[in-house]
SEBA-794535 format. One line per field, with one value per residue (C-alpha): residue number from 1; residue in three letters; x, y negated, z. Coordinates in Angstrom, 2 decimals, decimal comma. Example, Ala and Ser with C-alpha at 12.3 -4.5 7.8 and 13.67 -1.06 7.14 Angstrom:
// SEBA-794535
n = (1 / 2) .
res = (ALA / SER) .
u = (12,30 / 13,67) .
v = (4,50 / 1,06) .
w = (7,80 / 7,14) .
//
This chain:
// SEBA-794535
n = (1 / 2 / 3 / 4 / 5 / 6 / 7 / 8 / 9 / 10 / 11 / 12 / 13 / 14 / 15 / 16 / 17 / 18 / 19 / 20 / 21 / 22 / 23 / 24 / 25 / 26 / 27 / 28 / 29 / 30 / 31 / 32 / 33 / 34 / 35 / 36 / 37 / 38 / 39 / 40 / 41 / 42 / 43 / 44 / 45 / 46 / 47 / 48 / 49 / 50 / 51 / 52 / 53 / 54 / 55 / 56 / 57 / 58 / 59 / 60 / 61 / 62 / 63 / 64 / 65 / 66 / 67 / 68 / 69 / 70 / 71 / 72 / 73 / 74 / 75 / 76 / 77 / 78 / 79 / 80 / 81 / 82 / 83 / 84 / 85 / 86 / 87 / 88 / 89 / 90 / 91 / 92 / 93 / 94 / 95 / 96 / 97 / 98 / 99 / 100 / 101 / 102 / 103 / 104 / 105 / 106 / 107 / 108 / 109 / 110 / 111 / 112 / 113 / 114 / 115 / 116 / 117 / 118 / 119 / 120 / 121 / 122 / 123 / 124 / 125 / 126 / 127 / 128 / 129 / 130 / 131 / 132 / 133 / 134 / 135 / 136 / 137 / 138 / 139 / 140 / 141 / 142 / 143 / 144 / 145 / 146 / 147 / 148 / 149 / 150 / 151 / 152 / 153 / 154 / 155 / 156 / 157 / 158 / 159 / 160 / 161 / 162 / 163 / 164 / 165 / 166 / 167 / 168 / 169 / 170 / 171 / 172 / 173 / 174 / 175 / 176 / 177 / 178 / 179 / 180 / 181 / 182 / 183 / 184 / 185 / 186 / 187 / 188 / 189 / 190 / 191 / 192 / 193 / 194 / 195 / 196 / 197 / 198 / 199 / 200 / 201 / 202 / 203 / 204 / 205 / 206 / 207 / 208 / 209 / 210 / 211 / 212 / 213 / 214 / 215 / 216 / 217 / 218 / 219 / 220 / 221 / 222 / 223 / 224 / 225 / 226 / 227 / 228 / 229 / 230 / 231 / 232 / 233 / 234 / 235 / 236 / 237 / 238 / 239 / 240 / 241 / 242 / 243 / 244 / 245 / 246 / 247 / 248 / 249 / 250 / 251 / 252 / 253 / 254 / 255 / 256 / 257 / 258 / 259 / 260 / 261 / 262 / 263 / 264 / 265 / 266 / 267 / 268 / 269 / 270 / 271 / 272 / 273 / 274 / 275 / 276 / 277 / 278 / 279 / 280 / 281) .
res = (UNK / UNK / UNK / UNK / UNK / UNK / UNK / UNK / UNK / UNK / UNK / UNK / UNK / UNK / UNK / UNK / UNK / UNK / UNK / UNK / UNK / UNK / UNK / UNK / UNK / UNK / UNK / UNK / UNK / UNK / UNK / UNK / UNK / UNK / UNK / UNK / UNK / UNK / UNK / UNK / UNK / UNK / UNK / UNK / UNK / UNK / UNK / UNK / UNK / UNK / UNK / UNK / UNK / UNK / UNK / UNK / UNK / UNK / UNK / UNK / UNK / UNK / UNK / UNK / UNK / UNK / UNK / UNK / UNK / UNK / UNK / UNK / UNK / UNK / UNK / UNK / UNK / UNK / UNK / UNK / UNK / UNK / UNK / UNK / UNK / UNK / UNK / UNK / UNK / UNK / UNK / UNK / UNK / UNK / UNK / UNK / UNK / UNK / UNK / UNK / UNK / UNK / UNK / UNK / UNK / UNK / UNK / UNK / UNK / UNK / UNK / UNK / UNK / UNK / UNK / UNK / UNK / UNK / UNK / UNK / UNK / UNK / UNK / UNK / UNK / UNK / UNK / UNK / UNK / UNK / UNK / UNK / UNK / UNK / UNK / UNK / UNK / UNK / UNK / UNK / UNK / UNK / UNK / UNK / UNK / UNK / UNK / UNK / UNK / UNK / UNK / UNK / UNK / UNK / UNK / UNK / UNK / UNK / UNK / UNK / UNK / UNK / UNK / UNK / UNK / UNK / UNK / UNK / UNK / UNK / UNK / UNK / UNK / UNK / UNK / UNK / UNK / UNK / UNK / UNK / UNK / UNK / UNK / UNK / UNK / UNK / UNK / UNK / UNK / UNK / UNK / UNK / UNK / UNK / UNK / UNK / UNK / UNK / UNK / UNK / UNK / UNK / UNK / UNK / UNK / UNK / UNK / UNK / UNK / UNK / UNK / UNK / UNK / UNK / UNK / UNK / UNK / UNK / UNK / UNK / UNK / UNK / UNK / UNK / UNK / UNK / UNK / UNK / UNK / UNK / UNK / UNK / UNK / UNK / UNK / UNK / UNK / UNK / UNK / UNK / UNK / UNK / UNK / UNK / UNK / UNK / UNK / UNK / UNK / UNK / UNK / UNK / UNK / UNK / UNK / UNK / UNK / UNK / UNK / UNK / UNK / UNK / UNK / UNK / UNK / UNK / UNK / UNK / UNK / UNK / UNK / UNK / UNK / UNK / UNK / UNK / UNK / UNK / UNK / UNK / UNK) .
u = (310,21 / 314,26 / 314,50 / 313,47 / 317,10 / 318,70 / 317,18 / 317,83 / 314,91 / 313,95 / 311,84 / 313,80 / 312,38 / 310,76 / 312,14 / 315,59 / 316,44 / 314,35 / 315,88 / 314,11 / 311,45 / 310,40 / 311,01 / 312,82 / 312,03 / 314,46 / 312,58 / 312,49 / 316,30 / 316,93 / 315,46 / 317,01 / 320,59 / 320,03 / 318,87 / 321,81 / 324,37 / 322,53 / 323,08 / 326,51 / 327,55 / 325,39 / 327,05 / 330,19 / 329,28 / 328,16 / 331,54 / 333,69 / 331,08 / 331,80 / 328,31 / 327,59 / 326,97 / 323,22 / 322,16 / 322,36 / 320,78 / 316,69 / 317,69 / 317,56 / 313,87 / 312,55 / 313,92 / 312,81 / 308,99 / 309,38 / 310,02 / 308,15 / 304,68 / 305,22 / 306,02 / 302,99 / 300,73 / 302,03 / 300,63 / 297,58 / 296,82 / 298,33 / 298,44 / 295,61 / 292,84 / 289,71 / 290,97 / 291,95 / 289,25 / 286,47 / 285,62 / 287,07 / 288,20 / 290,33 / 291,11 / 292,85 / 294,83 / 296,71 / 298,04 / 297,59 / 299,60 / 296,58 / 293,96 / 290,43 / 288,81 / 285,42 / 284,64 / 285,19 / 288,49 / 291,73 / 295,48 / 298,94 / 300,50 / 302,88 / 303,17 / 303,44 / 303,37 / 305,83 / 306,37 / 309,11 / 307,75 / 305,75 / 308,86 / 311,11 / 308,12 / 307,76 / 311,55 / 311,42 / 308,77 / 310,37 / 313,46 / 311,66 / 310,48 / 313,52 / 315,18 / 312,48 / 312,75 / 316,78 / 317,69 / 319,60 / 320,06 / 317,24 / 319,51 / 322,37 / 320,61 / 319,10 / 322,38 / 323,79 / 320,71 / 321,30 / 324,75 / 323,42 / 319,81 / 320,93 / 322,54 / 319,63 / 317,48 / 319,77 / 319,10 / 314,93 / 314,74 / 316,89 / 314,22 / 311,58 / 313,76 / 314,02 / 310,54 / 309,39 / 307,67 / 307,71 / 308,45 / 309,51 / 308,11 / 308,54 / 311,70 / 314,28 / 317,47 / 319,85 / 320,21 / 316,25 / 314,34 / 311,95 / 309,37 / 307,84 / 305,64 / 304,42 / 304,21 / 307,00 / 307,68 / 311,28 / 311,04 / 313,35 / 314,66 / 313,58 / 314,55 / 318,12 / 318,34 / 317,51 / 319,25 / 322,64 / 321,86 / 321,55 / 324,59 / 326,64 / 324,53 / 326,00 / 329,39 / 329,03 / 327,59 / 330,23 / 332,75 / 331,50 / 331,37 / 335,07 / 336,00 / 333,61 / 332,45 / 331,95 / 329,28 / 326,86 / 324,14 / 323,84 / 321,28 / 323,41 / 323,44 / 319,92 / 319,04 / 321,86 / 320,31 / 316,48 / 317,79 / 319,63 / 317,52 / 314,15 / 315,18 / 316,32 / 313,29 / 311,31 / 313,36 / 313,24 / 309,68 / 309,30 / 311,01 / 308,59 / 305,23 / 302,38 / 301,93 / 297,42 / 295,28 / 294,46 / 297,79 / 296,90 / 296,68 / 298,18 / 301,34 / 302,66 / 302,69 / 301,87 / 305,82 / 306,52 / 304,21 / 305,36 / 308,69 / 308,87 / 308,22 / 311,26 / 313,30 / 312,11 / 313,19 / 316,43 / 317,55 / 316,24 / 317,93 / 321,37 / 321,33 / 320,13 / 323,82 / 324,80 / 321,08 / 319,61 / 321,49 / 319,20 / 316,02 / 315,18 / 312,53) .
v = (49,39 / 50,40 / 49,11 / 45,79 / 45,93 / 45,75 / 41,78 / 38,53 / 37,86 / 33,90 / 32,16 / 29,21 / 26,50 / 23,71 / 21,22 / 20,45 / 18,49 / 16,23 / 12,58 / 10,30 / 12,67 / 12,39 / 15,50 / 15,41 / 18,39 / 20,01 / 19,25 / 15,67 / 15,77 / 17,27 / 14,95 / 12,02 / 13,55 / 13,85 / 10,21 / 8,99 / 10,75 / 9,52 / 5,98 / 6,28 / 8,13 / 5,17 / 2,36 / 3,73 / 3,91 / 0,18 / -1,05 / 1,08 / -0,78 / -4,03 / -4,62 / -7,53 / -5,90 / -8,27 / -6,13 / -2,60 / -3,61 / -3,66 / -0,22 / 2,19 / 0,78 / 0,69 / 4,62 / 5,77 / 4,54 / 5,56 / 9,13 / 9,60 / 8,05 / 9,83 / 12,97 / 13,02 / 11,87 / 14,74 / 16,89 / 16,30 / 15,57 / 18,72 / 21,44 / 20,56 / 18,33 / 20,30 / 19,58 / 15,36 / 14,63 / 16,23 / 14,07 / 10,13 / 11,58 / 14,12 / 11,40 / 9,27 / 12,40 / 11,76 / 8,30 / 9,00 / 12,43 / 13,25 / 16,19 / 15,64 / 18,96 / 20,24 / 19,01 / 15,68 / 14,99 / 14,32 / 15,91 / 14,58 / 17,18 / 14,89 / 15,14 / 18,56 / 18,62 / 16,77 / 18,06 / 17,66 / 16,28 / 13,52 / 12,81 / 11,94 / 10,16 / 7,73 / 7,19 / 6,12 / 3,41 / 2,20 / 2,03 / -0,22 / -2,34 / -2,73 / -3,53 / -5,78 / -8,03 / -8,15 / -8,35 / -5,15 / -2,65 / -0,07 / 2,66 / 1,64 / 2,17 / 5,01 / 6,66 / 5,86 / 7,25 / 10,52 / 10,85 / 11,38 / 12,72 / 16,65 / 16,36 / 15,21 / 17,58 / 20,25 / 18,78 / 18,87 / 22,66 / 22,67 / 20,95 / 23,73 / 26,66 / 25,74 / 25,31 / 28,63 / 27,04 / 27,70 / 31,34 / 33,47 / 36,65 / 40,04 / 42,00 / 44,14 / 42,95 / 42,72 / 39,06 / 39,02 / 36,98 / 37,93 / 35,01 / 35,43 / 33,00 / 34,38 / 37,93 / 40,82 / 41,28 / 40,57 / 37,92 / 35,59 / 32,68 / 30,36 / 27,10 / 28,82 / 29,57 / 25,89 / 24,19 / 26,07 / 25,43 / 21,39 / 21,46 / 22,85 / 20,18 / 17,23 / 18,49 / 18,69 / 15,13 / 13,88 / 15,61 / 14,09 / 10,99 / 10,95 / 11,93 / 9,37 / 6,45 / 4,68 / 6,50 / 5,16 / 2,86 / 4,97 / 7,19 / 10,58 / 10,97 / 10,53 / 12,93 / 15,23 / 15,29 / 15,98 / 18,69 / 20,58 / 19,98 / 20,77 / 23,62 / 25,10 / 24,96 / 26,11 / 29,54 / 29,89 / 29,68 / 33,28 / 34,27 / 31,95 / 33,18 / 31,06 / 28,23 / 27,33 / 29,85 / 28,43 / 29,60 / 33,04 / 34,80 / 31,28 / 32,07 / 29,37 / 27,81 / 24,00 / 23,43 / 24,73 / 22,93 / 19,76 / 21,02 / 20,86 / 16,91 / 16,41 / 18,69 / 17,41 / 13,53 / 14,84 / 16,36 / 12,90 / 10,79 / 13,12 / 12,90 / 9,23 / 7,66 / 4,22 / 3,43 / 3,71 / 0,67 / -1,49 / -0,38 / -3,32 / -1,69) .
w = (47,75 / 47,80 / 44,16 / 45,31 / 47,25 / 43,46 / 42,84 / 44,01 / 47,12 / 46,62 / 49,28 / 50,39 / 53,01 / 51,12 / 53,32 / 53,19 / 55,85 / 58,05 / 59,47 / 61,80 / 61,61 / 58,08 / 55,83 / 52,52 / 50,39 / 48,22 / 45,08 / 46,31 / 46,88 / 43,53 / 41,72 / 43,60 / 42,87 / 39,66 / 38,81 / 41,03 / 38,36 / 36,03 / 37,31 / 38,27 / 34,83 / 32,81 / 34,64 / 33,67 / 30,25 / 30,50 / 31,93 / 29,21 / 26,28 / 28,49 / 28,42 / 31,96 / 34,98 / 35,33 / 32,09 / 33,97 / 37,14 / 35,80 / 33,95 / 37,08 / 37,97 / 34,26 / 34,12 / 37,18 / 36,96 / 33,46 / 33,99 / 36,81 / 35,32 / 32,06 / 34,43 / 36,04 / 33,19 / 31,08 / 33,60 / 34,39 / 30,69 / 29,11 / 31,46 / 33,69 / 32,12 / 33,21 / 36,52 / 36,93 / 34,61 / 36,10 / 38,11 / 39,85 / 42,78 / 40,76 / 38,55 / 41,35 / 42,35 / 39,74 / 40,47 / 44,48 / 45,52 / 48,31 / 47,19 / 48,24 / 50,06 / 49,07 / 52,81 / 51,78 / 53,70 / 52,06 / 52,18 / 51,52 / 48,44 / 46,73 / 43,34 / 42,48 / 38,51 / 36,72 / 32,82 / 31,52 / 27,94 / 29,56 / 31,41 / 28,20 / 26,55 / 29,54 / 29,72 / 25,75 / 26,23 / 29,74 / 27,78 / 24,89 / 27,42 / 28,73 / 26,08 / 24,90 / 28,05 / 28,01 / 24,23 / 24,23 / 21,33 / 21,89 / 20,01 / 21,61 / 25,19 / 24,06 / 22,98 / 26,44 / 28,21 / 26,22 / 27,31 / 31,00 / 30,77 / 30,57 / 34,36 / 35,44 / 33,69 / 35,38 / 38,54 / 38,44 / 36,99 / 40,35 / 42,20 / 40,34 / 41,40 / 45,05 / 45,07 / 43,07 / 40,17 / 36,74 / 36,96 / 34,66 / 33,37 / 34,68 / 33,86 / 35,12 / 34,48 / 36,99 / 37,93 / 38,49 / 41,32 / 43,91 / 44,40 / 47,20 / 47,82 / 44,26 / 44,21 / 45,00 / 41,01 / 39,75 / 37,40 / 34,74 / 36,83 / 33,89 / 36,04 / 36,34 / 32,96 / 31,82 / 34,71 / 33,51 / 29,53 / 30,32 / 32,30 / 29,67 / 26,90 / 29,60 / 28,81 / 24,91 / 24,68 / 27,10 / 24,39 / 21,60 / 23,13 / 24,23 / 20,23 / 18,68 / 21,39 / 18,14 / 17,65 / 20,47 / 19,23 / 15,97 / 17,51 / 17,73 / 21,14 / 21,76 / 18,97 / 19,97 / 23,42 / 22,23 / 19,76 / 22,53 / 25,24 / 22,90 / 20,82 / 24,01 / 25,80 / 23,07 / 23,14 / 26,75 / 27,10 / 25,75 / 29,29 / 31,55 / 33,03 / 31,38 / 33,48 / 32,56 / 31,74 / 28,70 / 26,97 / 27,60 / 24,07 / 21,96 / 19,60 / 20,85 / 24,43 / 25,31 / 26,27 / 22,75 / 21,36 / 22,45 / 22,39 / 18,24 / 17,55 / 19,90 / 18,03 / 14,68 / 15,83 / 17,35 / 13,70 / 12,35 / 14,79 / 14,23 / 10,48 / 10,07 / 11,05 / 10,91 / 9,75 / 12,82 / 14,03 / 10,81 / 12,61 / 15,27 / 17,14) .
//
């Protein structure tokens, strides 16, 4: 067991903090963070475009139901449909966050799968319905969306480190983790890996946003974002642990999978220029 001295030993508290007796997990407070620099960095990018203050106020609502809905759905549907469509009482776990018992009682478990994929889906059609009910550009939103979306990505993968999910696979480099609550292995910390990567992708779309703010409503930042983001994640995948047990033996895993349309509209959206701006969607 000495060697184990040479890695990183992970087992933080889930909780963060608890006020007025209610407990706010880390994951939780991750994710909250992150949308809240998203909102901040957004509304600054609406008052530089001069674009009227009533216009941002639905868009933090419309994002956040967005992302969290298409979060949850692309769960349950991708990674775990044998489960929440088994049966109606798995089905309402997955709008409820309570698991039912095989006794026939019931326990509180928040929402504990969120993909990532589902997530971005769900923010596009919030976003179209957003702009559908206050006449804005849906490119032009989308572009400003993209400029902030990696810091919050950085933020969740965060949330999934803290709380010792989406592991990686065995190794023995030096900068492994010991999970803990998983097994006593060293492991890839995926979450850091992609938390770090969409930090730096904030930076480069803030960049090219400072050399060419002419460029928002185009679509480049949103498929600069997906591109980065996407082709990322499918390369990092081949450092996680598989996450269902369905993936076992597939050349390809389900976050790859739905990793490559992403990175397919992200080249499109990139390369398609001032046409974007013709398409009224």
């Amino acid at each position: 067991m000495l060697h184990l001295i040479n890695y990183i030993l992970w087992n933080p508290d889930h909780e963060a903090f608890r006020l007025f007796g209610l407990s706010l997990r880390w994951y939780s407070l991750c994710w909250l963070i992150g949308l809240v620099l998203a909102y901040l960095l957004v509304q600054r990018l609406y008052k530089e475009q001069k674009i009227k203050d009533e216009l941002f106020e639905p868009l933090f609502i419309y994002c956040f139901f967005g992302i969290l809905v298409g979060a949850r759905l692309g769960h349950c549907f991708f990674y775990q449909p044998e489960h929440f469509l088994s049966s109606w009482q798995h089905f309402i776990e997955i709008f409820i966050p309570i698991h039912f018992m095989a006794d026939g009682s019931w326990k509180f478990v928040g929402y504990e799968g969120l993909a990532s994929h589902g997530g971005t889906f769900g923010l596009m059609v919030a976003l179209y319905l957003y702009c559908k009910k206050t006449g804005m550009k849906l490119w032009h939103v989308l572009d400003d969306i993209a400029i902030a979306t990696p810091i919050t990505a950085c933020f969740i993968r965060l949330g999934n480190l803290m709380n010792s999910e989406i592991i990686g696979k065995t190794t023995d480099v030096p900068w492994a983790f010991i999970f803990e609550r998983i097994d006593m292995m060293p492991r890839h910390p995926g979450q850091l890996y992609e938390a770090m990567a969409y930090a730096l992708f904030f930076f480069v779309g803030w960049y090219f946003y400072r050399k060419h703010p002419q460029r928002v409503g185009s679509g480049f930042f949103f498929g600069l974002c997906l591109f980065l983001i996407f082709t990322f994640r499918f390369f990092i995948e081949y450092t996680k642990d598989i996450q269902v047990d369905f993936e076992q033996g597939m050349m390809f895993n389900m976050g790859q999978l739905l990793s490559i349309p992403f990175i397919i509209i992200g080249i499109v959206c990139m390369k398609g220029g001032n046409w974007m701006k013709k398409i009224e969607l």
